[in-house]
N, C-alpha and C positions, 0 to 999 in steps of 0.2 A: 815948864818943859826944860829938861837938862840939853848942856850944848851936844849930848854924844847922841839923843833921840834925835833932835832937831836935823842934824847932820846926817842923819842914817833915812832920816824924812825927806832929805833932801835928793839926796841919793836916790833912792825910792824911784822919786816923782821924776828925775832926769832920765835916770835908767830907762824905765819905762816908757817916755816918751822918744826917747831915741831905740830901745828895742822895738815901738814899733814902726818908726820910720823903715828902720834896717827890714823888720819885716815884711813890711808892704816892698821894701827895692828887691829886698832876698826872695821872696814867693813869687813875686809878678813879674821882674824884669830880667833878675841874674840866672831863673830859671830856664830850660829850653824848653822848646817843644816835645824835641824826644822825653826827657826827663819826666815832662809833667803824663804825657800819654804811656807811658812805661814803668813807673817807681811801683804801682800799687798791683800790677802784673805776676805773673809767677815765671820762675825759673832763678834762672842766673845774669840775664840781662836787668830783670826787673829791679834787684839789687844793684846791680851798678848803677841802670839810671837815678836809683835810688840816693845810693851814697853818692854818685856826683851831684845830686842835687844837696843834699846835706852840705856839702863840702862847699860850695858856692854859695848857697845860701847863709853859712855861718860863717866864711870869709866877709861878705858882705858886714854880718848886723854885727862882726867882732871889730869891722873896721870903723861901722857908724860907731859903736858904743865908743870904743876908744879915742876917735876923732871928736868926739862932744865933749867927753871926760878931760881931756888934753887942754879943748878951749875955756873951759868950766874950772879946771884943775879943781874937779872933784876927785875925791879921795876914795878911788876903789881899792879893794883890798885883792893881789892877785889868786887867792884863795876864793873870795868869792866870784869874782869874773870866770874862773876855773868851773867852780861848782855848778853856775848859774849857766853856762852856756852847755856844760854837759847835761844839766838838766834839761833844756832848749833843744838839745840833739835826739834825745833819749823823745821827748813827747812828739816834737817836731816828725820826728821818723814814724814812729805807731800810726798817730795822725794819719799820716800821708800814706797809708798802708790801705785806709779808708776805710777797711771792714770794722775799726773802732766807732768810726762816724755812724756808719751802719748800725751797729750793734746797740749805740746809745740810743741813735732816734729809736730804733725799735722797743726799744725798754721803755721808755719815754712815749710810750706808743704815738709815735711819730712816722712810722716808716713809707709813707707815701710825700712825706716831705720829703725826704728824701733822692723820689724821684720827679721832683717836678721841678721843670725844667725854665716855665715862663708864668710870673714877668722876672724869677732871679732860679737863679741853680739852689735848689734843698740842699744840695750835697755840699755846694759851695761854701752857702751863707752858715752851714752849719760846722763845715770845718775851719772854717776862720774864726768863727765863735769860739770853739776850743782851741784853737791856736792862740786867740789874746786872753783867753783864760791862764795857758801855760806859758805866757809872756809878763801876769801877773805873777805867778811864781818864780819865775826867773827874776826878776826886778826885787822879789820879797829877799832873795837867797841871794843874789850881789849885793843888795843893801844890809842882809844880815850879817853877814862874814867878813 
């Protein structure tokens, strides 16, 4: 294995585990209540609480990623940290729109998972699922760049 795989491996693997620390703090705690009851809504509020929540939550996982990077003085490339969190906005937002969530269980012919509620949320367990999906691509696209 050459030093620039190993290195871009490394990357990788921190990225990743700190995108999702930042995730879990960005989704569950930097989030509000308005936001989370409101983003996936229609109008012009729904977008705000939308983007405030974007905006919060990607303060948060730009501060973990860069606060572990600092102590690791791992070598991100501002181009990928760029590309990668745009990507993270770009999925992160659809996501959270939920009618993607929807649409996939249904194809998936899943869609009563989707509303069942006890002993865990469908909707829940199923958007967090593709949230670390698109957290694995994010971590692929900062460690490739």
């Amino acid at each position: 294995m050459s030093h620039d795989t190993l290195t871009r491996s490394v990357v990788f693997a921190v990225t990743l585990a700190a995108l999702f620390v930042g995730h879990s703090v960005g989704d569950h705690i930097a989030q509000t209540d308005h936001q989370a009851a409101r983003k996936s809504g229609t109008g012009a509020a729904a977008w705000r609480a939308l983007a405030g929540h974007l905006i919060g939550y990607h303060v948060t996982v730009t501060a973990v990623l860069l606060l572990t990077a600092a102590a690791l003085r791992l070598p991100l490339s501002p181009l990928g940290v760029c590309v990668g969190l745009a990507f993270s906005a770009a999925t992160h937002g659809l996501l959270d729109r939920r009618w993607p969530v929807r649409a996939l269980l249904r194809a998936t012919r899943s869609p009563e998972f989707a509303e069942t509620t006890s002993p865990i949320s469908g909707m829940y367990a199923a958007d967090q699922s593709l949230h670390h999906l698109a957290l694995l691509g994010t971590a692929l696209l900062i460690a490739a760049l």
